[in-house]
Residue, then its C-alpha position, 0 to 999 in steps of 0.5 A: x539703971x546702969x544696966x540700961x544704959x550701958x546697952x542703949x549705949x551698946x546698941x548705938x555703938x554698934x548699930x553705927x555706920x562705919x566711917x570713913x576718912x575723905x581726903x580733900x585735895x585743892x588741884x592748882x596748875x603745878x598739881x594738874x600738870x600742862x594738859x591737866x586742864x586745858x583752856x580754849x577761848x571760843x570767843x570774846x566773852x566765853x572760854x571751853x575748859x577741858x579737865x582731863x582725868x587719867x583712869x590708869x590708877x583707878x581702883x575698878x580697872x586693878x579690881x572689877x569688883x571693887x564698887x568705885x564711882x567717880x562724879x563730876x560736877x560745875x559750881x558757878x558763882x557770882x556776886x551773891x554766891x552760887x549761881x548753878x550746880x551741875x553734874x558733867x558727864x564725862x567723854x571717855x577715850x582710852x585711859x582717860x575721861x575729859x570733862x568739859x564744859x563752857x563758861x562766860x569769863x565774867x562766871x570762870x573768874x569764881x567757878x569750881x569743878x570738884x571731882x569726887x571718887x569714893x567708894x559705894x560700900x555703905x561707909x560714911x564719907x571716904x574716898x578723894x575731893x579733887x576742887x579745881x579752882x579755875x581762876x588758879x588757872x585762868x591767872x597762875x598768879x591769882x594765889x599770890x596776888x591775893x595774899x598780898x592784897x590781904x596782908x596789912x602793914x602793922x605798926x609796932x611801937x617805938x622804943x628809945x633803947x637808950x632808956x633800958x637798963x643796961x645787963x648786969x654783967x656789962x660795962x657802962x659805955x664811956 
């Protein structure tokens, strides 16, 4: 009985596709840079976001045959949680690929762009998640303004120090 269980065992451990580690990467404004992501206001209610992705480092360009993919993709949200899902492609000049896209500024306020640059090798997982979370960038500030509003005032006891017991090792005051 032993004996089989040791090669069921043995068998799934080897039959297991290997994993890999993915590195998950929140891009605020200090991280992006000043031309990181561009914002334009085509309007009152709409604004053009450009994230711009430098492909100078890219694993392809230093080794052909190296299997890398990079996918784009716009996460709209509303009150009651996702509004939309879609891939955006891409325009390439040069060393660098822009990814752009408009929104109403109502939407932009809770919207995502996450870039996900892995690897096609058979492994699970691995590779880099960059999110982009756009109101880090419509409102600089937002991250701050949001830990404050979360922090609440706690009320600690009161304590009469006259009522502790002095140390042992001190004089009784006169």
């Amino acid at each position: 009985m032993q004996r089989l269980l040791f090669l069921v065992f043995a068998f799934a451990s080897f039959n297991q596709t290997v994993s890999a580690v993915t590195l998950h990467i929140d891009v605020t404004p200090e991280l992006a840079g000043s031309k990181g992501v561009i914002m334009k206001k085509l309007d009152k209610q709409t604004t053009r976001f450009t994230i711009r992705i430098s492909t100078k480092g890219d694993p392809a360009v230093v080794d052909p045959t190296f299997p890398f993919v990079r996918t784009g993709s716009l996460e709209v949200r509303g009150e009651r949680g996702l509004i939309l899902r879609c891939r955006i492609q891409p325009t390439a000049t040069g060393d660098e690929l822009f990814y752009t896209f408009d929104l109403e500024n109502e939407h932009a306020q809770s919207s995502w762009f996450v870039l996900v640059e892995q690897t096609v090798d058979g492994q699970v997982g691995g590779g880099k998640v960059f999110s982009y979370r756009l109101i880090d960038f419509i409102d600089p500030g937002h991250r701050e303004k949001e830990f404050l509003q979360d922090l609440r005032p706690v009320k600690l006891p009161q304590i009469d120090f006259s009522k502790l017991p002095l140390p042992p090792d001190t004089d009784v005051p006169k």
